[in-house]
MDAnalysis code that builds the backbone (N, CA, C; Angstrom):
import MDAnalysis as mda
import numpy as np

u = mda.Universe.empty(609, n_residues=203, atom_resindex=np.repeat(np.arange(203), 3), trajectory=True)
u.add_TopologyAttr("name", ["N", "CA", "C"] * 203)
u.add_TopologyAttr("resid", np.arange(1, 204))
u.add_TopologyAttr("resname", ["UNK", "UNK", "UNK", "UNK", "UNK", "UNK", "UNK", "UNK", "UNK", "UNK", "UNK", "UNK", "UNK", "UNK", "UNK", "UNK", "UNK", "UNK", "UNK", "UNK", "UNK", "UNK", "UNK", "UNK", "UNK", "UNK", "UNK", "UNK", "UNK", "UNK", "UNK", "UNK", "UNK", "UNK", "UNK", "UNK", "UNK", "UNK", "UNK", "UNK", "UNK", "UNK", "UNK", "UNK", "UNK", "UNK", "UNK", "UNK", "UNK", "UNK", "UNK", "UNK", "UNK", "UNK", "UNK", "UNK", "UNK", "UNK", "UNK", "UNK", "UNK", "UNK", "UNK", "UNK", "UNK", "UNK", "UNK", "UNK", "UNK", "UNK", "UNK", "UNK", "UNK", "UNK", "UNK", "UNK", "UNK", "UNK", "UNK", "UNK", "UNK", "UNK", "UNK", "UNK", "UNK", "UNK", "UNK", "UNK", "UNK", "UNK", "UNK", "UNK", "UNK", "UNK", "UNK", "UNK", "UNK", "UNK", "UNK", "UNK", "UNK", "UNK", "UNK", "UNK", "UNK", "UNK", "UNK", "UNK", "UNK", "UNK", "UNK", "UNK", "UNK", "UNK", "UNK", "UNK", "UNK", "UNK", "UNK", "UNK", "UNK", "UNK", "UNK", "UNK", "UNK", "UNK", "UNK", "UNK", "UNK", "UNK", "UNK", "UNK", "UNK", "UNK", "UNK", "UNK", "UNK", "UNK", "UNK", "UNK", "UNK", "UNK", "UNK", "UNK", "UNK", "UNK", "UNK", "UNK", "UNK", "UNK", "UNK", "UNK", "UNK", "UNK", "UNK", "UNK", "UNK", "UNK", "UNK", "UNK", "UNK", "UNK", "UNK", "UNK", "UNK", "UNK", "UNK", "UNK", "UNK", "UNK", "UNK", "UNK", "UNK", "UNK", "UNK", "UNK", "UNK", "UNK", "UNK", "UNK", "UNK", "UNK", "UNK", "UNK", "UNK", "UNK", "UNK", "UNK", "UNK", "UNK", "UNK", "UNK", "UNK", "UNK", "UNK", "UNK", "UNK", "UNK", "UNK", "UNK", "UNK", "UNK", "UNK"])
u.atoms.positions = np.array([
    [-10.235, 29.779, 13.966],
    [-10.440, 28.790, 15.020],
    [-9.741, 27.480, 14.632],
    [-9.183, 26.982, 15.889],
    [-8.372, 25.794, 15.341],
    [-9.834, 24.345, 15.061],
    [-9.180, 23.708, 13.709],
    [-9.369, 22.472, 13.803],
    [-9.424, 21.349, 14.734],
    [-10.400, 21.131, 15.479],
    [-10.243, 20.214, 16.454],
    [-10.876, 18.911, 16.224],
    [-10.274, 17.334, 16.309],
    [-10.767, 16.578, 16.026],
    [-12.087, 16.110, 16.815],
    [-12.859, 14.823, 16.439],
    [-13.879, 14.676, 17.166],
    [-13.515, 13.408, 17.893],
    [-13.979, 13.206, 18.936],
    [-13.533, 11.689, 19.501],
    [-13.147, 10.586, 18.511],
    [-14.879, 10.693, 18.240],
    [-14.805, 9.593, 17.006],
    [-13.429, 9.356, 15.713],
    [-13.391, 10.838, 15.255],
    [-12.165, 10.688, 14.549],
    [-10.867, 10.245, 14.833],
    [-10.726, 10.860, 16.246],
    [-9.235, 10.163, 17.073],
    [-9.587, 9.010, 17.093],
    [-10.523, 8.348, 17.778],
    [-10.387, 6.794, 17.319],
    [-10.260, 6.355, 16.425],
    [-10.565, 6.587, 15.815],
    [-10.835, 6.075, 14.075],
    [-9.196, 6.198, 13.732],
    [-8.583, 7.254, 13.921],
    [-7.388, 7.651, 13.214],
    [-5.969, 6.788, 14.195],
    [-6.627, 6.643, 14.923],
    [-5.625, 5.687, 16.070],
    [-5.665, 4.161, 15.958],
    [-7.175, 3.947, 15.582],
    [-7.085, 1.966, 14.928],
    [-6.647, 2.171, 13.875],
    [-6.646, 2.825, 12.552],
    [-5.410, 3.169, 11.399],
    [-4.891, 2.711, 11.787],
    [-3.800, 3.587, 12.068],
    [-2.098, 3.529, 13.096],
    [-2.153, 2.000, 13.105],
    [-3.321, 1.596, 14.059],
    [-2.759, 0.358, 14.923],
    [-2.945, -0.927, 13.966],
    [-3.589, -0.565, 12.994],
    [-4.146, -1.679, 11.719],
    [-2.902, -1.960, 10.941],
    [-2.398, -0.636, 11.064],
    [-0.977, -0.656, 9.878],
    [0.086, -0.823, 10.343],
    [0.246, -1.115, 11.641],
    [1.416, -1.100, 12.639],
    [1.286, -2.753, 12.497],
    [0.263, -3.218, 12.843],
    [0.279, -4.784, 13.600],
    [0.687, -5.811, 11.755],
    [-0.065, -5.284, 10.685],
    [0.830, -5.380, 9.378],
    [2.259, -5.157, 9.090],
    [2.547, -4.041, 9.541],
    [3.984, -3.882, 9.306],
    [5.109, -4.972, 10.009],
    [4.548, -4.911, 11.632],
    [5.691, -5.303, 12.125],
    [5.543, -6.612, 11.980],
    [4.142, -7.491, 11.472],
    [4.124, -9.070, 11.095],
    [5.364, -9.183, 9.879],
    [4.970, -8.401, 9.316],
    [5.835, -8.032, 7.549],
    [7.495, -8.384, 7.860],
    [7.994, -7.154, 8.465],
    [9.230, -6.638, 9.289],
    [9.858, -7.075, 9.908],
    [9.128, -7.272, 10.740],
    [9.918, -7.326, 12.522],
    [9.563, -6.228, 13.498],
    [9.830, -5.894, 14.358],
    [9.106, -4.962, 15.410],
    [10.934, -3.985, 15.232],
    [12.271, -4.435, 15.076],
    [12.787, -3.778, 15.009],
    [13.674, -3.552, 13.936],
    [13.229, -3.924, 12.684],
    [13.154, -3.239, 11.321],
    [12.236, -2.351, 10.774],
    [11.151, -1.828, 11.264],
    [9.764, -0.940, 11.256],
    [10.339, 0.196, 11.665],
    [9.286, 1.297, 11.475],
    [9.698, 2.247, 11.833],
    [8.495, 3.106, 11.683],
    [8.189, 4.403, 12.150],
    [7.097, 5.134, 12.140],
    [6.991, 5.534, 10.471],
    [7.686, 5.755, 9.639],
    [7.984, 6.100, 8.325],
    [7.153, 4.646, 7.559],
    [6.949, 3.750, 8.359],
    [6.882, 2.370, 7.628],
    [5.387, 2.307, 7.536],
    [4.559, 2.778, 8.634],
    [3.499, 3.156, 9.075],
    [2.797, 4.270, 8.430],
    [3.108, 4.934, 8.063],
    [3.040, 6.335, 7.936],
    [2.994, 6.026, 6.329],
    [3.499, 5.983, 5.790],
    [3.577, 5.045, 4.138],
    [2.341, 4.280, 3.866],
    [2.223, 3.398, 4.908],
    [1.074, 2.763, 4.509],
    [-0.215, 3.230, 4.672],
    [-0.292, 4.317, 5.461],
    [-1.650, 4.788, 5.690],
    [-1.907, 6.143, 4.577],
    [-0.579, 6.193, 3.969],
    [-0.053, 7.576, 3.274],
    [-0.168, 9.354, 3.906],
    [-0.031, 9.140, 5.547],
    [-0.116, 10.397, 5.753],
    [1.533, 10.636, 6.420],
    [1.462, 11.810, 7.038],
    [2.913, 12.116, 7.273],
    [3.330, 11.400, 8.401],
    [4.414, 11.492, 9.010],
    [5.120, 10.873, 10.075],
    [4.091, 11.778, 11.736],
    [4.705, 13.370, 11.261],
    [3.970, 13.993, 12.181],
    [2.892, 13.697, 12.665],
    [2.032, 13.076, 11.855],
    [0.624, 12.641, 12.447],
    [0.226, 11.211, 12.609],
    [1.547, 10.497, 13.123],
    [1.547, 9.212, 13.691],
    [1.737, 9.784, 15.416],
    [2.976, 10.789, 15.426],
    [3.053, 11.089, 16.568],
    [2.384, 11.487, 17.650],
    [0.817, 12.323, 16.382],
    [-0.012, 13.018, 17.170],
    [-0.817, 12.312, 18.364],
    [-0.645, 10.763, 18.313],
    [-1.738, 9.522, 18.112],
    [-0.975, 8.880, 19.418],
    [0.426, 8.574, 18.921],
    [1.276, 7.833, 19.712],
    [2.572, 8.220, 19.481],
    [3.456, 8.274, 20.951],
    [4.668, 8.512, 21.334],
    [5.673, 8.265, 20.652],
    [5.831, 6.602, 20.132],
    [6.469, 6.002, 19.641],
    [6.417, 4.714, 18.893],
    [7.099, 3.816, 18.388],
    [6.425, 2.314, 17.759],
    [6.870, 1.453, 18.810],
    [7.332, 1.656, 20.411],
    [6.897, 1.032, 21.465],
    [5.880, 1.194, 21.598],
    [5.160, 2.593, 21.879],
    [3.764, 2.814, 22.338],
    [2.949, 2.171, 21.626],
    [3.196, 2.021, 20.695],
    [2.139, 1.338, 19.587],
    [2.256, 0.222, 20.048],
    [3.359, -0.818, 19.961],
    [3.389, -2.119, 19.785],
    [2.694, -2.638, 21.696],
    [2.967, -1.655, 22.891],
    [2.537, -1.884, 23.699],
    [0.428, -1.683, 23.569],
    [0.545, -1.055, 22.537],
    [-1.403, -0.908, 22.537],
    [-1.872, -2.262, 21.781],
    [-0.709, -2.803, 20.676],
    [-1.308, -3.847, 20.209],
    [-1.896, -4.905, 21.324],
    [-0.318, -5.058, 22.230],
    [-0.774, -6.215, 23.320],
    [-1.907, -6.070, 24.206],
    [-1.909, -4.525, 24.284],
    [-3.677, -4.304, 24.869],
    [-4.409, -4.899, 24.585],
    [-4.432, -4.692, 23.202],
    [-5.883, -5.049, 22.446],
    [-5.514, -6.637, 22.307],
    [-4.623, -7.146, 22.425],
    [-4.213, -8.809, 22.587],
    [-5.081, -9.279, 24.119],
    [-4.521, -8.832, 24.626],
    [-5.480, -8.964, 26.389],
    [-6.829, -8.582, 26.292],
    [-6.690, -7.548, 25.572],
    [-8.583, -7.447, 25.961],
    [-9.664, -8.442, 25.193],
    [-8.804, -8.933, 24.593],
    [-9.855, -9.958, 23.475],
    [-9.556, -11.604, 23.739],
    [-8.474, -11.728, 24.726],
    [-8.763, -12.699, 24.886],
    [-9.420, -12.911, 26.311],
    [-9.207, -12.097, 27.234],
    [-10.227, -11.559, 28.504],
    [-11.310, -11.765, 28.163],
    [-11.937, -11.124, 26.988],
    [-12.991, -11.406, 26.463],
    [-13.866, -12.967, 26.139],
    [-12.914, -13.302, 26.167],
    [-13.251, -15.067, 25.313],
    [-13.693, -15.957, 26.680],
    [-12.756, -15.278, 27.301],
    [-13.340, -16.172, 29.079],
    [-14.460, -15.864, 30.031],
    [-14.324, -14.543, 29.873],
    [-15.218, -13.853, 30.455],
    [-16.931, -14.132, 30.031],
    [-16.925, -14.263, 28.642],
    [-17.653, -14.748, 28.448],
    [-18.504, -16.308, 27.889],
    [-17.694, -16.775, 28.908],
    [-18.019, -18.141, 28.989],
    [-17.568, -17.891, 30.582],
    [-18.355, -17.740, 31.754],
    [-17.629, -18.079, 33.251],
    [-17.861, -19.639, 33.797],
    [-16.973, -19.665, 34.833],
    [-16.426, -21.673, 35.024],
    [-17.648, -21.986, 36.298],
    [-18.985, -22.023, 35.254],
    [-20.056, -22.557, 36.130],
    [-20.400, -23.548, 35.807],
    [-19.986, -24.451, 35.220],
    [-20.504, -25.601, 34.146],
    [-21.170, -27.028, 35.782],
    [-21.450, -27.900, 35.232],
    [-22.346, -28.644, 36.167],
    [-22.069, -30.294, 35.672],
    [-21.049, -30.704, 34.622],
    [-20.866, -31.749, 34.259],
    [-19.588, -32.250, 33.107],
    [-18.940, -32.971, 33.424],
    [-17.850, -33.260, 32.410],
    [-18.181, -32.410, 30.927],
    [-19.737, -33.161, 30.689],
    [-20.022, -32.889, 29.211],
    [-20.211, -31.474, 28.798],
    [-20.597, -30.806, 30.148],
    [-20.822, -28.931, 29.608],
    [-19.654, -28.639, 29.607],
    [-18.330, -29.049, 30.678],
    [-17.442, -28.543, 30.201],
    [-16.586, -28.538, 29.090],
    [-16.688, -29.980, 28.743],
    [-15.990, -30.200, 27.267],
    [-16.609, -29.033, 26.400],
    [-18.055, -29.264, 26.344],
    [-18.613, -27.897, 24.993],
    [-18.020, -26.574, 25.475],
    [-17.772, -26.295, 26.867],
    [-17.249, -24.751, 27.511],
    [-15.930, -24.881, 26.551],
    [-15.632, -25.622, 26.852],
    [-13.674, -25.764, 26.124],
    [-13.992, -25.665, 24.701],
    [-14.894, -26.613, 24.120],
    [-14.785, -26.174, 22.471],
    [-14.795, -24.409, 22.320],
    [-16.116, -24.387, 22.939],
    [-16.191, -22.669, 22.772],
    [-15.375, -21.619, 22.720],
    [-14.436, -22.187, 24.114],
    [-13.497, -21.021, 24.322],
    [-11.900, -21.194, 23.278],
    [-11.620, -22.290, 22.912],
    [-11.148, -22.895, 21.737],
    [-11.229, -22.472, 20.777],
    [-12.453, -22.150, 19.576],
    [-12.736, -21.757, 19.022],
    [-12.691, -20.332, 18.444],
    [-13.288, -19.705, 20.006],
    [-12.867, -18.271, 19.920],
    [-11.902, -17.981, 19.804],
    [-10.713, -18.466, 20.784],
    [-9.407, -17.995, 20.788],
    [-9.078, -18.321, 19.240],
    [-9.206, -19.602, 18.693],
    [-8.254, -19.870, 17.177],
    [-9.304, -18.421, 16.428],
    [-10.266, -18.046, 16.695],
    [-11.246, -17.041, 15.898],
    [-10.130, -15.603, 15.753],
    [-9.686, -15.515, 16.843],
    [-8.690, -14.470, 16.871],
    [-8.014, -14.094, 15.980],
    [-7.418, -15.069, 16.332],
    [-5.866, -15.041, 15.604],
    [-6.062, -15.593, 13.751],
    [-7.119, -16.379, 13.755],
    [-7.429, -16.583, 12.270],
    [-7.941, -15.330, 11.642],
    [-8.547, -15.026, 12.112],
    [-8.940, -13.316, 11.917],
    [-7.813, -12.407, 11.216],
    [-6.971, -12.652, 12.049],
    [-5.907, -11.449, 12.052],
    [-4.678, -12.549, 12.120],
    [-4.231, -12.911, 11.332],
    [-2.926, -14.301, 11.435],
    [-1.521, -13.141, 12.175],
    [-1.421, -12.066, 11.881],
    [-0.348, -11.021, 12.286],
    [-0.472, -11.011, 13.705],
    [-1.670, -10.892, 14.335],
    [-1.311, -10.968, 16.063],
    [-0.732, -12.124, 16.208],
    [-0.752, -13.528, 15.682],
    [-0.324, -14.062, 16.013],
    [1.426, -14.237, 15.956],
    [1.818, -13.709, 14.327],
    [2.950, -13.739, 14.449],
    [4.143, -12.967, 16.037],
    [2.907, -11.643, 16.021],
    [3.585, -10.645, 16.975],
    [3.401, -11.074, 18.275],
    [2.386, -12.008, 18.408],
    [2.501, -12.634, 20.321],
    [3.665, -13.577, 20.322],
    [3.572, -14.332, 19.339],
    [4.582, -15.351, 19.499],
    [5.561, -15.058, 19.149],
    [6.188, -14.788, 18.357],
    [7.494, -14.397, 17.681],
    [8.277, -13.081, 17.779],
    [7.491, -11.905, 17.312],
    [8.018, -10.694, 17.146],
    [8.099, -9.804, 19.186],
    [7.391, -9.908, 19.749],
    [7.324, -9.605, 20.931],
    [8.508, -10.106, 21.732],
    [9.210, -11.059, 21.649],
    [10.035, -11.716, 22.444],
    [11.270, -10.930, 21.935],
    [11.327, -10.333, 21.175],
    [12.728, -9.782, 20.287],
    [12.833, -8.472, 20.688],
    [11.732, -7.576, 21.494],
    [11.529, -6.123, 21.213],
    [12.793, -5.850, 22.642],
    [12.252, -6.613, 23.805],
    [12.804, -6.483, 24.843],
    [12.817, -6.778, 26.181],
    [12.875, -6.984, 27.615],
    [12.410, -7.941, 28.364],
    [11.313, -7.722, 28.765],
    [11.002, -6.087, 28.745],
    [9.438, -5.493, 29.553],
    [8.127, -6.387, 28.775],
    [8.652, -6.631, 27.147],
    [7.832, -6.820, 26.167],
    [7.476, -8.112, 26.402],
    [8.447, -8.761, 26.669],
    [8.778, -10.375, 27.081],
    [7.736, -10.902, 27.644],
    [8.099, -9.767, 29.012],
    [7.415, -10.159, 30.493],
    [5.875, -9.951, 29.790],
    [5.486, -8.538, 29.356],
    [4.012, -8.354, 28.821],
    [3.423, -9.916, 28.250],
    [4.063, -10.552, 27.088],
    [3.488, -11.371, 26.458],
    [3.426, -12.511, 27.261],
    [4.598, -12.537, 28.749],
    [4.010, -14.109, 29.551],
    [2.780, -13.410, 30.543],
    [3.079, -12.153, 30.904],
    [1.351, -11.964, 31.477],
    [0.624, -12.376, 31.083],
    [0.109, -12.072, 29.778],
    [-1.189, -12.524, 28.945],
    [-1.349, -13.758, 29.303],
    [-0.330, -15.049, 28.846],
    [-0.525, -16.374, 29.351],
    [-0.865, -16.679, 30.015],
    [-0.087, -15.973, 31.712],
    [-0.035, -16.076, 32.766],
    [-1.362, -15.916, 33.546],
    [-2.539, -14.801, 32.910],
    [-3.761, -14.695, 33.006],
    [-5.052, -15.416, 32.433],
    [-4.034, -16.138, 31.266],
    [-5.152, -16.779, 30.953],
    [-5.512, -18.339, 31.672],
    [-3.988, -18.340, 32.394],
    [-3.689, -19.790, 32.803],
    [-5.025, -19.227, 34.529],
    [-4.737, -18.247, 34.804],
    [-5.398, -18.167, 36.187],
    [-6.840, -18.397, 35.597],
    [-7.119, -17.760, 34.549],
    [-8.765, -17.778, 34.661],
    [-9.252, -19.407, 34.364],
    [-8.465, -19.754, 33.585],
    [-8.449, -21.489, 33.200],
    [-8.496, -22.327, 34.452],
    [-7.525, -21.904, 35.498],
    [-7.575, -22.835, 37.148],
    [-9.073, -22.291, 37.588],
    [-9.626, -21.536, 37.068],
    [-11.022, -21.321, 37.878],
    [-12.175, -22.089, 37.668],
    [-11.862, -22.353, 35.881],
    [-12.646, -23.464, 35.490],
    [-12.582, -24.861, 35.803],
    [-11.290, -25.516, 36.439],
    [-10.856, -26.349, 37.128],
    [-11.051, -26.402, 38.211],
    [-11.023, -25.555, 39.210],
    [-11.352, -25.515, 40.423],
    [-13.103, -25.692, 40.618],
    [-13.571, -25.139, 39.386],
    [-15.189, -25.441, 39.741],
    [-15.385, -26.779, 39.308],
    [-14.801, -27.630, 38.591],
    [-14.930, -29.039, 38.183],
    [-15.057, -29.603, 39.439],
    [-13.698, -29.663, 39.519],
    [-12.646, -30.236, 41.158],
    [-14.548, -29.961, 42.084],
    [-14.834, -28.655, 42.449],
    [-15.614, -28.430, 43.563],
    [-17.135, -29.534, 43.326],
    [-17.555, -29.234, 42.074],
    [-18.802, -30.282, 41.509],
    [-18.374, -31.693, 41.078],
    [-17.067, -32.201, 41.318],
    [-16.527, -33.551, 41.669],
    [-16.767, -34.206, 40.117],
    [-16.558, -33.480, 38.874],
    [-16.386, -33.939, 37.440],
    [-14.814, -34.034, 37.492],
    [-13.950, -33.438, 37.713],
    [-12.490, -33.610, 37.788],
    [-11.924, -33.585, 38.829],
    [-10.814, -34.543, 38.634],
    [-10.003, -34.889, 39.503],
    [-9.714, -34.282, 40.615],
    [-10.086, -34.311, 41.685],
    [-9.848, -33.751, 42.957],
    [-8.399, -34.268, 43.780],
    [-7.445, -34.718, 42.680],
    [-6.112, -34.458, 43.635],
    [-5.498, -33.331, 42.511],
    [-5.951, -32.784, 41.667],
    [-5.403, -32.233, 40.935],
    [-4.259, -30.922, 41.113],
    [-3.512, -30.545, 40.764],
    [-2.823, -29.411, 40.993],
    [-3.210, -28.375, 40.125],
    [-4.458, -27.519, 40.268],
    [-5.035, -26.595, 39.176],
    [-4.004, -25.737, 38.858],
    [-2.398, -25.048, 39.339],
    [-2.014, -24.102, 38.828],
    [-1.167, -24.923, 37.764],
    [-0.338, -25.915, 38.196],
    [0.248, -26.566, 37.017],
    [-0.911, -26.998, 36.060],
    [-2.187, -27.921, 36.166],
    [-2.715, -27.979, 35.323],
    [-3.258, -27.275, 34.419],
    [-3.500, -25.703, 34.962],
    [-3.974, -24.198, 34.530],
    [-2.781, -24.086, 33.045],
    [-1.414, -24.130, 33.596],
    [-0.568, -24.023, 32.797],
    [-0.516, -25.018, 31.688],
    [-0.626, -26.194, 31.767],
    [-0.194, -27.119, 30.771],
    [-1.442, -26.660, 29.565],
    [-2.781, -26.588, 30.362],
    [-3.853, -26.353, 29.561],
    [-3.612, -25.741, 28.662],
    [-3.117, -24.151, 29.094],
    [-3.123, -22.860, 28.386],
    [-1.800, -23.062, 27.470],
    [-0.857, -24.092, 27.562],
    [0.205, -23.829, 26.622],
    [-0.378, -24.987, 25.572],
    [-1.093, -26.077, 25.437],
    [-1.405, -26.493, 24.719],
    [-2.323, -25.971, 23.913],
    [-3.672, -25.124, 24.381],
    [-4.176, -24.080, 23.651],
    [-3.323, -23.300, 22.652],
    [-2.456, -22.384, 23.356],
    [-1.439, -21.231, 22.671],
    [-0.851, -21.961, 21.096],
    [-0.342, -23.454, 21.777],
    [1.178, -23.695, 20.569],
    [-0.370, -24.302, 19.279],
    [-1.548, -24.286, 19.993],
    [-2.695, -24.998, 18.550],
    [-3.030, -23.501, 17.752],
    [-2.961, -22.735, 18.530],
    [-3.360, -21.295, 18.249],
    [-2.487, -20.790, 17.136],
    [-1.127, -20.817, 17.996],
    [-0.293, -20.507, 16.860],
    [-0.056, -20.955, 15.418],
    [0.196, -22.618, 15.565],
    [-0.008, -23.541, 14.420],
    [-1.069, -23.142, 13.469],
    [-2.552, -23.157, 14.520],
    [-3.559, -23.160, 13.110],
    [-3.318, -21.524, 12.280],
    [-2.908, -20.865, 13.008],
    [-2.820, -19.289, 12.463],
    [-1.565, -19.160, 11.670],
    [-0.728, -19.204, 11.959],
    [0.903, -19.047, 10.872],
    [0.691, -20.029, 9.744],
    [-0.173, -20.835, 9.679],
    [-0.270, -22.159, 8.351],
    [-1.221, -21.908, 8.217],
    [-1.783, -20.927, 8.188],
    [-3.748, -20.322, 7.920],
    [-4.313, -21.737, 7.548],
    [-4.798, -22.617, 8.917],
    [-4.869, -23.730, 8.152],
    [-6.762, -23.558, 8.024],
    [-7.317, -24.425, 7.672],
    [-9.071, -24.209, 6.851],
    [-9.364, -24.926, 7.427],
    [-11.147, -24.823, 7.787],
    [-11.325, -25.757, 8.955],
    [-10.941, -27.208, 9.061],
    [-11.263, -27.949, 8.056],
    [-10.891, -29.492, 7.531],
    [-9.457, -29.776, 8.682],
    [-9.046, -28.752, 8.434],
    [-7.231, -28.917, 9.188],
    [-6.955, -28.581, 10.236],
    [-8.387, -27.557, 10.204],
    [-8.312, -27.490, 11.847],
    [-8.679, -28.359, 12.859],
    [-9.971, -29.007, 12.489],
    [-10.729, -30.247, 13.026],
    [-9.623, -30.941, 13.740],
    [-9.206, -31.686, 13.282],
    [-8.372, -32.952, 13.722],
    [-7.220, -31.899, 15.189],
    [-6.677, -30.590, 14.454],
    [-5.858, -30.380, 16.079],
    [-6.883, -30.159, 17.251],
    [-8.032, -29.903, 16.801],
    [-9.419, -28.855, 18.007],
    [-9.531, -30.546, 19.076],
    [-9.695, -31.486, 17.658],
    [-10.608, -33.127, 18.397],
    [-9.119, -33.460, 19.441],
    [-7.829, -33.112, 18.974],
    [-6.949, -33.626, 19.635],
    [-6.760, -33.389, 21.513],
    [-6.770, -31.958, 21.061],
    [-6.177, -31.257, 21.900],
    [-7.620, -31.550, 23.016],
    [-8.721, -31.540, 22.656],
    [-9.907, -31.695, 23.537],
    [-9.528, -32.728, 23.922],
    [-9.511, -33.791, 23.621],
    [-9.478, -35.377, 24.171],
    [-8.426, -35.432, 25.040],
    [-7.303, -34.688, 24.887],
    [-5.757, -34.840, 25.794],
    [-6.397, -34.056, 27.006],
    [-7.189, -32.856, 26.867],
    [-7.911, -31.796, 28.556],
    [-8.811, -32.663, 28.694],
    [-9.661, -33.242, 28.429],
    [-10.506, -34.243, 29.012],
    [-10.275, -35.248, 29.697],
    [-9.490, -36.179, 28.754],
    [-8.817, -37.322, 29.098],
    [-8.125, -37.853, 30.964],
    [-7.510, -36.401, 30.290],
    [-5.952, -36.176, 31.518],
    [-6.920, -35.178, 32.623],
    [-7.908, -34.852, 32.163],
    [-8.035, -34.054, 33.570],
    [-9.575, -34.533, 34.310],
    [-10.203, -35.282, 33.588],
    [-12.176, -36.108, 34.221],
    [-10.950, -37.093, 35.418],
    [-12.245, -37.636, 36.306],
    [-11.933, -38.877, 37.181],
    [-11.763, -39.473, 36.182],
])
């Protein structure tokens, strides 16, 4: 009777893969890697990278999955019901926090959202401004509920402001993660960057 795996094990044997993939190609590059590179590090054969996934596109497209689903996550759970300048500022630390939680976590997603993704190809491109692009929409929602409970600016333009938000988030994200900086160092960009979304966006 054949060997058949158990769910559990395919998962298990597929976050491998994806543990040693998102290492490699921080290491590498996304197109100096190779399934052999992967496969080395986990020490099993090539064949049974394939079993898992197609290719080290397929892979590098599951990383950005799991890039979206965790930061989906970060908003989702915080939704844009807040009731006063001051809850929203703490909403923003929160969701702040989490996001730098990410990527401090794992400093390699960060290299690969920002850096290594833009190199693979344009589909990859486009993938990594989605992510933004979604996080900027869920961000105008939290704005739009300000705007509606009359804490922020009601001439505001929430999609440009959606955007400026979310790229000032991203480039703190990146910074504190590629310079693994410790909280002490983080403090001062978190107080910054809050005071500039507050500032620029309360009556």
């Amino acid at each position: 009777m054949a060997n058949i795996a158990s769910p559990e094990k395919i998962a298990r044997r597929r976050q491998d893969i994806l543990d040693a993939a998102i290492d490699i190609f921080a290491e590498k590059g996304f197109h100096a890697s190779g399934i052999a590179d992967i496969a080395t590090r986990l020490g099993i054969g090539h064949g049974t990278v394939y079993r898992y996934y197609k290719n080290k596109r397929d892979i590098f497209n599951e990383i950005l999955n799991l890039l979206l689903s965790e930061m989906s996550t970060v908003v989702q759970q915080d939704p844009p019901n807040t009731n006063s300048l001051a809850e929203y500022q703490q909403q923003l630390e929160r969701i702040a926090d989490r996001l730098i939680a990410i990527f401090r976590e794992r400093p390699q997603l960060a290299r690969i959202a920002f850096y290594e993704s833009y190199g693979v190809d344009a589909d990859i491109s486009d993938a990594v401004n989605r992510i933004q692009e979604l996080f900027a929409e869920f961000t105008a929602y939290y704005l739009q509920n300000g705007i509606s409970k009359a804490f922020l600016r009601s001439e505001m333009n929430t999609a440009i402001a959606a955007q400026l938000v979310t790229a000032m988030l991203m480039e703190t994200v990146k910074h504190v993660a590629l310079n693994d900086f410790s909280d002490e160092q983080i403090e001062p960009w978190r107080h910054e960057i809050l005071r500039l979304m507050i500032g620029g966006l309360s009556r």
